[in-house]
N, CA, C and O atoms as a GROMACS GRO file, in nm:
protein
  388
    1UNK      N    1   0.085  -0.119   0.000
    1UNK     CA    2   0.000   0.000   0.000
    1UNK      C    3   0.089   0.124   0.000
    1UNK      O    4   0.159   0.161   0.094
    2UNK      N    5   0.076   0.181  -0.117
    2UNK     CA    6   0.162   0.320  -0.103
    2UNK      C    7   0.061   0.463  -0.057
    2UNK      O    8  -0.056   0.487  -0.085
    3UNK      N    9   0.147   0.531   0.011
    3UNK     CA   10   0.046   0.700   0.022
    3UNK      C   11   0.039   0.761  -0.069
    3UNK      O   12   0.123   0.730  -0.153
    4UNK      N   13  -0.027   0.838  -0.095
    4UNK     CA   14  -0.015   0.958  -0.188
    4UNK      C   15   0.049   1.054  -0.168
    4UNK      O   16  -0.006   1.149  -0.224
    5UNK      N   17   0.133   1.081  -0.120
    5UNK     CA   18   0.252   1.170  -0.110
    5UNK      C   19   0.383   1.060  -0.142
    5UNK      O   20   0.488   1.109  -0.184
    6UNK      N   21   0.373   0.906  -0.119
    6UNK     CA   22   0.483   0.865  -0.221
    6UNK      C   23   0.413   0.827  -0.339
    6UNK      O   24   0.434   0.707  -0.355
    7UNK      N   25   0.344   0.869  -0.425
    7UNK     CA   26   0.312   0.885  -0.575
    7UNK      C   27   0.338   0.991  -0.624
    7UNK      O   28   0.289   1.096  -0.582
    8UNK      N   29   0.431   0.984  -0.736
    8UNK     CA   30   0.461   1.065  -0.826
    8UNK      C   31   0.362   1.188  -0.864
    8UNK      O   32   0.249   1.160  -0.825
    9UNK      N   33   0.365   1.301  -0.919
    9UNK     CA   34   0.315   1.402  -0.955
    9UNK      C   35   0.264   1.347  -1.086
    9UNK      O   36   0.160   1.387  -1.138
   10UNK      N   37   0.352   1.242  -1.143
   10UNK     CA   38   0.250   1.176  -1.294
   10UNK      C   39   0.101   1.134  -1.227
   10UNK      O   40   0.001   1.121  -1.297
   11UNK      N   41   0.099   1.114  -1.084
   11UNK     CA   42  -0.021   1.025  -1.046
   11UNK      C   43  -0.156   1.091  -1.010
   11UNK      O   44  -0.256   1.042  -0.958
   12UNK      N   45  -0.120   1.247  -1.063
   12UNK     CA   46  -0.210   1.280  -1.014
   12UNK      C   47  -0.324   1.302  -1.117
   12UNK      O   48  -0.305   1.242  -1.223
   13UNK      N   49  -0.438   1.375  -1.109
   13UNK     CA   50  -0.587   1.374  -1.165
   13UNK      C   51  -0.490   1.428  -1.288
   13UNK      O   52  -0.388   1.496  -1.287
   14UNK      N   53  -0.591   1.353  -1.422
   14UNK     CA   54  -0.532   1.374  -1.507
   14UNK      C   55  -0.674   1.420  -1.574
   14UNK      O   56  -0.753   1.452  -1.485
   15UNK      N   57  -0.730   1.433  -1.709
   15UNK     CA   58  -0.771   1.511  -1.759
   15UNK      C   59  -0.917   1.430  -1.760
   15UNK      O   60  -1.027   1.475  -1.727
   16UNK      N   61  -0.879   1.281  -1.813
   16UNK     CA   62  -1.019   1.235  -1.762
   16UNK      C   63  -1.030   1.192  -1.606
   16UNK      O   64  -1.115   1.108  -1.577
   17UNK      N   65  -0.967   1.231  -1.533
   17UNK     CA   66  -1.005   1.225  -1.400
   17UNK      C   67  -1.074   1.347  -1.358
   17UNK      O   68  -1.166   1.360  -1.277
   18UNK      N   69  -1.020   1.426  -1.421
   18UNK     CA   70  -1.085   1.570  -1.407
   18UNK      C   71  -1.293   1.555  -1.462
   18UNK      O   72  -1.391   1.566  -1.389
   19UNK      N   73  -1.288   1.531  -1.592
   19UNK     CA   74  -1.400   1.479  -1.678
   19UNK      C   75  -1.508   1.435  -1.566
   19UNK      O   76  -1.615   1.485  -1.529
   20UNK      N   77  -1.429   1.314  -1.525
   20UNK     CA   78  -1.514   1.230  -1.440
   20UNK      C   79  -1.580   1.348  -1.317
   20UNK      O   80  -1.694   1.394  -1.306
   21UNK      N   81  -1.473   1.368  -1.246
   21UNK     CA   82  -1.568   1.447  -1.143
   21UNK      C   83  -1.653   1.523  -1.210
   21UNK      O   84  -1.772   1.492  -1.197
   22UNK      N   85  -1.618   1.646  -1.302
   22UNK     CA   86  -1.680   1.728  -1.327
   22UNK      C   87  -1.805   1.635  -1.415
   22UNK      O   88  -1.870   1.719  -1.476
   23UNK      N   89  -1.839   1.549  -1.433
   23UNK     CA   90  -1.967   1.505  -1.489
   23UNK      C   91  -2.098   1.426  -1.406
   23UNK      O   92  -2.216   1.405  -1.435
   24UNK      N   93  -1.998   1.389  -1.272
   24UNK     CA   94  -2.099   1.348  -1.092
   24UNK      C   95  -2.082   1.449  -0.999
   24UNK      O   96  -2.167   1.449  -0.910
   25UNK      N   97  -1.964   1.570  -0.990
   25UNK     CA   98  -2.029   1.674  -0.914
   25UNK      C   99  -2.049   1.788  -0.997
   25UNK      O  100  -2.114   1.857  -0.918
   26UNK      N  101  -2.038   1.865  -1.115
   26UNK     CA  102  -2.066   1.934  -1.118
   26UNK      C  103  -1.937   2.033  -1.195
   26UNK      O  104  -1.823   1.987  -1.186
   27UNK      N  105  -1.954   2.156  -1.263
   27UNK     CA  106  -1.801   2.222  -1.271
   27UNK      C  107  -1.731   2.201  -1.156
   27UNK      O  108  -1.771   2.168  -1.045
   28UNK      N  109  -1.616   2.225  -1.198
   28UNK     CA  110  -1.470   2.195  -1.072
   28UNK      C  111  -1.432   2.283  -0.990
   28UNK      O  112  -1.360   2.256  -0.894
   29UNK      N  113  -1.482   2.423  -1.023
   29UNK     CA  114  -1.474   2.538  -0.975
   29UNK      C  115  -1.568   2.566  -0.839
   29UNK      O  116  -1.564   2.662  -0.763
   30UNK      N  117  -1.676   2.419  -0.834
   30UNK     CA  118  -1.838   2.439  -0.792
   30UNK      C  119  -1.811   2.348  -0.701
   30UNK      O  120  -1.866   2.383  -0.596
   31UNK      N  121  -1.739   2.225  -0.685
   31UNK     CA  122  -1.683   2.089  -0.632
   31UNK      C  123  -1.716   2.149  -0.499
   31UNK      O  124  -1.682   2.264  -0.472
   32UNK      N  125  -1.770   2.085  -0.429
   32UNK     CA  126  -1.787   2.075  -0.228
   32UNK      C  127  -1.664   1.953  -0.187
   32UNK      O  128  -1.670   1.832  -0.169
   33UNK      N  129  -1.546   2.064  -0.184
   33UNK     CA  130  -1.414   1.948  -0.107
   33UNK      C  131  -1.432   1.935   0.051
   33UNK      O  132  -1.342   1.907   0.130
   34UNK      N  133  -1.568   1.960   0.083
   34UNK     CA  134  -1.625   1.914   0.209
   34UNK      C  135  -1.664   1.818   0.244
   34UNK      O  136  -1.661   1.753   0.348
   35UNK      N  137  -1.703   1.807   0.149
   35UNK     CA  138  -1.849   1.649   0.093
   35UNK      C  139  -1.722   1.513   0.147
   35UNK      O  140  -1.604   1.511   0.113
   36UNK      N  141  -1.757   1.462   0.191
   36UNK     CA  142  -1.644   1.353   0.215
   36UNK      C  143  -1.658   1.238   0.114
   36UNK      O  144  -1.567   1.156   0.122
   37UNK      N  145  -1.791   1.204  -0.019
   37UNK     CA  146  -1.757   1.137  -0.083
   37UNK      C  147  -1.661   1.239  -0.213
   37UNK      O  148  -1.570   1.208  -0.290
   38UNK      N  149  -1.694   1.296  -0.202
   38UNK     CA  150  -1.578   1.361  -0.333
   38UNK      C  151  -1.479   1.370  -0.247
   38UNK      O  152  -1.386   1.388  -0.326
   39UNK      N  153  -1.412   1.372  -0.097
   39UNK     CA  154  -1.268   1.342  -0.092
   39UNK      C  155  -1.233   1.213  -0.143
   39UNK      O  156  -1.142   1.178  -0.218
   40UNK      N  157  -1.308   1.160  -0.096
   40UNK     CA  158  -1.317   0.982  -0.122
   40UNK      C  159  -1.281   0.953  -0.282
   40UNK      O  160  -1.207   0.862  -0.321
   41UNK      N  161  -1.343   1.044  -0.359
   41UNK     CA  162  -1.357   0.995  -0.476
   41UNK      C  163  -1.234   1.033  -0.563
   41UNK      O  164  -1.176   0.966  -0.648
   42UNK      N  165  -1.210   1.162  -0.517
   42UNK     CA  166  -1.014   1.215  -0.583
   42UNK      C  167  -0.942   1.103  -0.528
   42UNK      O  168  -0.878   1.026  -0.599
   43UNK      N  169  -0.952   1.093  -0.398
   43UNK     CA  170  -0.823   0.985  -0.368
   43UNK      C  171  -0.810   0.838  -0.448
   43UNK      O  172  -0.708   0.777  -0.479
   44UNK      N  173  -0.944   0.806  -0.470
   44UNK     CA  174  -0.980   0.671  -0.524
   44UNK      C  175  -0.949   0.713  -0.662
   44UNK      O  176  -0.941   0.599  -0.709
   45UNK      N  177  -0.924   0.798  -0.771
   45UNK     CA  178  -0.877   0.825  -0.926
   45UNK      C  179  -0.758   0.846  -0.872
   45UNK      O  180  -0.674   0.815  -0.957
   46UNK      N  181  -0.705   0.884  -0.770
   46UNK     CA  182  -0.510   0.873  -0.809
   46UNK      C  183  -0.463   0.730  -0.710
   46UNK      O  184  -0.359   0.682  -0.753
   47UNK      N  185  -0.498   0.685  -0.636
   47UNK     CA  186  -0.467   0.519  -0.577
   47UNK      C  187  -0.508   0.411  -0.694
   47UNK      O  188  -0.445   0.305  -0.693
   48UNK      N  189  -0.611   0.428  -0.796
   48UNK     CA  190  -0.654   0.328  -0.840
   48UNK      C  191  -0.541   0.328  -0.989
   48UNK      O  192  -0.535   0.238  -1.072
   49UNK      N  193  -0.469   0.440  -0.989
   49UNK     CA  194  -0.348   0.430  -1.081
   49UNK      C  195  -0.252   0.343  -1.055
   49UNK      O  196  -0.189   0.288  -1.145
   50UNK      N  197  -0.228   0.321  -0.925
   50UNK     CA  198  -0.127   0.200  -0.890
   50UNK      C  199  -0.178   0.075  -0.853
   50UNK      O  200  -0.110  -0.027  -0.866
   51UNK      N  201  -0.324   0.075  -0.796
   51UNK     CA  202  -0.408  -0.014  -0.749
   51UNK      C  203  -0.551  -0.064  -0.811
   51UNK      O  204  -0.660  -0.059  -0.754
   52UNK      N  205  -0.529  -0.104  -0.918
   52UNK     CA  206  -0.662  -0.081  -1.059
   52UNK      C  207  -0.752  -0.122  -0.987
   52UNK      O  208  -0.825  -0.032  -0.944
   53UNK      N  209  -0.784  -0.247  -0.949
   53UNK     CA  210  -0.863  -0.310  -0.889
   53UNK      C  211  -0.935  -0.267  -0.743
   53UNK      O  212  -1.027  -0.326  -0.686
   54UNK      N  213  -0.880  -0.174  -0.712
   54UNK     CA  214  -0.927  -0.126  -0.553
   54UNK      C  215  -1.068  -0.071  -0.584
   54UNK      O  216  -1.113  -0.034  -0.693
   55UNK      N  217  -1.129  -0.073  -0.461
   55UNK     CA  218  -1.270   0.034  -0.452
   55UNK      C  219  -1.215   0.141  -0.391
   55UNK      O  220  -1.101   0.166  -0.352
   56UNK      N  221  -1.343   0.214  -0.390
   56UNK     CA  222  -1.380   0.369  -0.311
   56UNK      C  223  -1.334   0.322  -0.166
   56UNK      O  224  -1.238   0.342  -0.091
   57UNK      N  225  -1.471   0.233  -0.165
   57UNK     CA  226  -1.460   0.190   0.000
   57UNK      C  227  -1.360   0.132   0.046
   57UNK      O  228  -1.372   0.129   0.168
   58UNK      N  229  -1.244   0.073   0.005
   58UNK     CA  230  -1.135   0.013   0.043
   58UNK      C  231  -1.063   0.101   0.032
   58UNK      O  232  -0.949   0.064   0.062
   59UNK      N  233  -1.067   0.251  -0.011
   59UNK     CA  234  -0.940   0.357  -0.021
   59UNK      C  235  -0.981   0.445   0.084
   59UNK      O  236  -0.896   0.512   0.142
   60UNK      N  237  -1.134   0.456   0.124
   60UNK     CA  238  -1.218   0.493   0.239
   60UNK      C  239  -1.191   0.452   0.384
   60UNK      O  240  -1.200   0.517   0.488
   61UNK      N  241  -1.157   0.328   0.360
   61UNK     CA  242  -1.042   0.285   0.481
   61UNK      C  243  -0.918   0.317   0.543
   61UNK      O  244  -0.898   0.344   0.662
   62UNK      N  245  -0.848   0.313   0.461
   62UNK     CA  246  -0.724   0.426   0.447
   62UNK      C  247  -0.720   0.548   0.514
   62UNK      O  248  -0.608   0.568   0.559
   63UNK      N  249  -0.797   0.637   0.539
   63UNK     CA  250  -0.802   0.778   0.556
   63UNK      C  251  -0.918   0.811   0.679
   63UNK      O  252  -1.032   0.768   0.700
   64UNK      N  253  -0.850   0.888   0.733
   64UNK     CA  254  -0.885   0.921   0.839
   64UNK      C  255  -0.920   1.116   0.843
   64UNK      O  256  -0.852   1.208   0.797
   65UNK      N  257  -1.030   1.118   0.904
   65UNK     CA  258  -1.081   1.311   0.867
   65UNK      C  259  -0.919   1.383   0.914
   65UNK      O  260  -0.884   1.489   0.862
   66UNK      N  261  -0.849   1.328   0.995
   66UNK     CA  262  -0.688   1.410   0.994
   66UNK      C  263  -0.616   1.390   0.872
   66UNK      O  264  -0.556   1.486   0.826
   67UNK      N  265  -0.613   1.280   0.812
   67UNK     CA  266  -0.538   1.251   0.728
   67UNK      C  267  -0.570   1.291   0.573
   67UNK      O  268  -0.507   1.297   0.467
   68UNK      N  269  -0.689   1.313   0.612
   68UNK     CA  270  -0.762   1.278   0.417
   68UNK      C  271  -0.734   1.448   0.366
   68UNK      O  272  -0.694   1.471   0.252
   69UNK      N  273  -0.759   1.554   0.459
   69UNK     CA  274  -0.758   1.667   0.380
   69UNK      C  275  -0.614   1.711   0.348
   69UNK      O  276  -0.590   1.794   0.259
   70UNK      N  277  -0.514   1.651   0.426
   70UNK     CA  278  -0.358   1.706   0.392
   70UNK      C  279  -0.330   1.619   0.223
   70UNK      O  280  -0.269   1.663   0.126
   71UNK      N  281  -0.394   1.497   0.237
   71UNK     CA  282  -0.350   1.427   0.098
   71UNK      C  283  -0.427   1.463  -0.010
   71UNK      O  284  -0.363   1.463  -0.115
   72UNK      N  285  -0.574   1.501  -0.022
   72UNK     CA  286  -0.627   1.549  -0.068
   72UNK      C  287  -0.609   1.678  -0.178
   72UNK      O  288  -0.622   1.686  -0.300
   73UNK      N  289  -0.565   1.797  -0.051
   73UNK     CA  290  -0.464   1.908  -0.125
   73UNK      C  291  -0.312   1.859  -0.184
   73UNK      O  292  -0.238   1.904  -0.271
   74UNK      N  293  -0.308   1.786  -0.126
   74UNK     CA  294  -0.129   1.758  -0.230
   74UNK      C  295  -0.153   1.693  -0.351
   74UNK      O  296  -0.068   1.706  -0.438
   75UNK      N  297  -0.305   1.590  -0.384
   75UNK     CA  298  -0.302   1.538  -0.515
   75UNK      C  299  -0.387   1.713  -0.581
   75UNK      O  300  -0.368   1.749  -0.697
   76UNK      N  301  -0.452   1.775  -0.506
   76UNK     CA  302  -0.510   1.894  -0.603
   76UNK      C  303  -0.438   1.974  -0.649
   76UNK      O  304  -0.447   2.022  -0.762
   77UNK      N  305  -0.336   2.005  -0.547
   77UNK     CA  306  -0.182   2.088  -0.621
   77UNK      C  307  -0.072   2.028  -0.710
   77UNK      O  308   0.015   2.096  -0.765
   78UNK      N  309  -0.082   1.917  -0.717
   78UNK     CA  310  -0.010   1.828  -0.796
   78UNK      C  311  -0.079   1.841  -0.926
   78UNK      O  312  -0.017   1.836  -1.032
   79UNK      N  313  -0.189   1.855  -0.919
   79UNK     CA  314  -0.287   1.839  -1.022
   79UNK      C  315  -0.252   1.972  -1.126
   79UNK      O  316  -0.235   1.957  -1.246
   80UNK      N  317  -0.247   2.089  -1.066
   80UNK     CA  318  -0.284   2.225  -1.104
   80UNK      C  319  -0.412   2.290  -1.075
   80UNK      O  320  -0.430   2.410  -1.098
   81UNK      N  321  -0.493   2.221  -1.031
   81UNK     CA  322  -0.627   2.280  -0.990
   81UNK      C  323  -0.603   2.344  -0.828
   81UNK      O  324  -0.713   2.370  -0.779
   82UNK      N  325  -0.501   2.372  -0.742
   82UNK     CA  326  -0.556   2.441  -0.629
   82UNK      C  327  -0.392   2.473  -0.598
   82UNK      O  328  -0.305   2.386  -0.594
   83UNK      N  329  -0.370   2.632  -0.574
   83UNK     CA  330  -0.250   2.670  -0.547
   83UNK      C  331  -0.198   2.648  -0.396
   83UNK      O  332  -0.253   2.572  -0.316
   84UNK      N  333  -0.105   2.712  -0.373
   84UNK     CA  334  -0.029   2.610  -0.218
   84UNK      C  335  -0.065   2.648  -0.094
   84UNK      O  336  -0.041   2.575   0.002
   85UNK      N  337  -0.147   2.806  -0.075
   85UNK     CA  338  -0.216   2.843   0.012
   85UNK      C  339  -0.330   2.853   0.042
   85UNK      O  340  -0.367   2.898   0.151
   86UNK      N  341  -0.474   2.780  -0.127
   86UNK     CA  342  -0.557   2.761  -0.117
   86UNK      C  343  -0.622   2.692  -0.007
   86UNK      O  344  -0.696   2.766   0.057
   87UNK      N  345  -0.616   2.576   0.033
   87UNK     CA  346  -0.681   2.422   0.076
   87UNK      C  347  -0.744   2.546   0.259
   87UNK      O  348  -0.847   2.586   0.313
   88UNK      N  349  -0.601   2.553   0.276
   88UNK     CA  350  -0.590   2.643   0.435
   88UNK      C  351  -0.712   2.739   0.447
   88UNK      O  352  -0.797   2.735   0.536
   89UNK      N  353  -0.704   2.836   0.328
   89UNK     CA  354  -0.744   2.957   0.304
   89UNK      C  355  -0.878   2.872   0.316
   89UNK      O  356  -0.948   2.887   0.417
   90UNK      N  357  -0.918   2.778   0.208
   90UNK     CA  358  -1.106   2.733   0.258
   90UNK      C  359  -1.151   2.679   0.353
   90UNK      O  360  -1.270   2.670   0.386
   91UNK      N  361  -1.060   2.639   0.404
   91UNK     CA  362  -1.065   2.535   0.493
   91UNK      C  363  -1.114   2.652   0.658
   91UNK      O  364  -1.224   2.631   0.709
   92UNK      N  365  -1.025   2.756   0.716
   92UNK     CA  366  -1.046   2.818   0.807
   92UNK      C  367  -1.188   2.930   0.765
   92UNK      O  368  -1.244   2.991   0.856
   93UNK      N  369  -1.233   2.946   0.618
   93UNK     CA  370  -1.336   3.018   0.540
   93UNK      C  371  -1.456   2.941   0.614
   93UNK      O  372  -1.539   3.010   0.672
   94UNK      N  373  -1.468   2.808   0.613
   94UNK     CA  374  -1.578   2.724   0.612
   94UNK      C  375  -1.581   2.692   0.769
   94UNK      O  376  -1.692   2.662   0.814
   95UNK      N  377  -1.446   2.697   0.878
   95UNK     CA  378  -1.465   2.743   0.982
   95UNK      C  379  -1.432   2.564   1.076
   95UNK      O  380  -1.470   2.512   1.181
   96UNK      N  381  -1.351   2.532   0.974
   96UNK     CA  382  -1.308   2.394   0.952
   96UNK      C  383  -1.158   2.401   1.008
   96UNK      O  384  -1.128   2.283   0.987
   97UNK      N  385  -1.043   2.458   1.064
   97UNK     CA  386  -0.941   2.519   1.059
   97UNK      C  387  -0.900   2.525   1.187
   97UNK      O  388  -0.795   2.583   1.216
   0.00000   0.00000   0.00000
């Protein structure tokens, strides 16, 4: 079992990973990174790159509400979708912080 902070920056959301969300939540700009199945669901498109066969719910295991939002922002900045002081900045916004 590897983390997502030892996966490569190749591993992160790639264009149809992008697709995908944006076609079950919505534009990407609009995404609720609150919602704990859309954390669930980024982590599960960059684990299932090394782990084809895995589920949601078996990557749902894995992660813990401490753990999931630090890995979360490192595959979104890896990505290009969220800059390096974003995640913080919504995160204390929403009162989450």
């Amino acid at each position: 079992m590897s983390t997502l902070a030892e996966l490569k920056a190749s591993k992160a959301l790639n264009l149809n990973d992008l697709a995908e969300l944006e076609e079950k939540y919505g534009p990407l700009d609009q995404i609720d990174l609150a919602r704990f199945g859309v954390v669930r669901r980024i982590l599960w498109l960059v684990i299932r790159k090394s782990e084809p066969g895995i589920s949601e719910e078996a990557v749902g295991e894995r992660f813990t509400v401490e753990t999931m939002q630090d890995e979360v922002t490192k595959v979104l900045q890896a990505s290009g979708l969220l800059g390096t002081g974003e995640a913080s900045g919504k995160a204390e916004a929403a009162g989450e912080a």
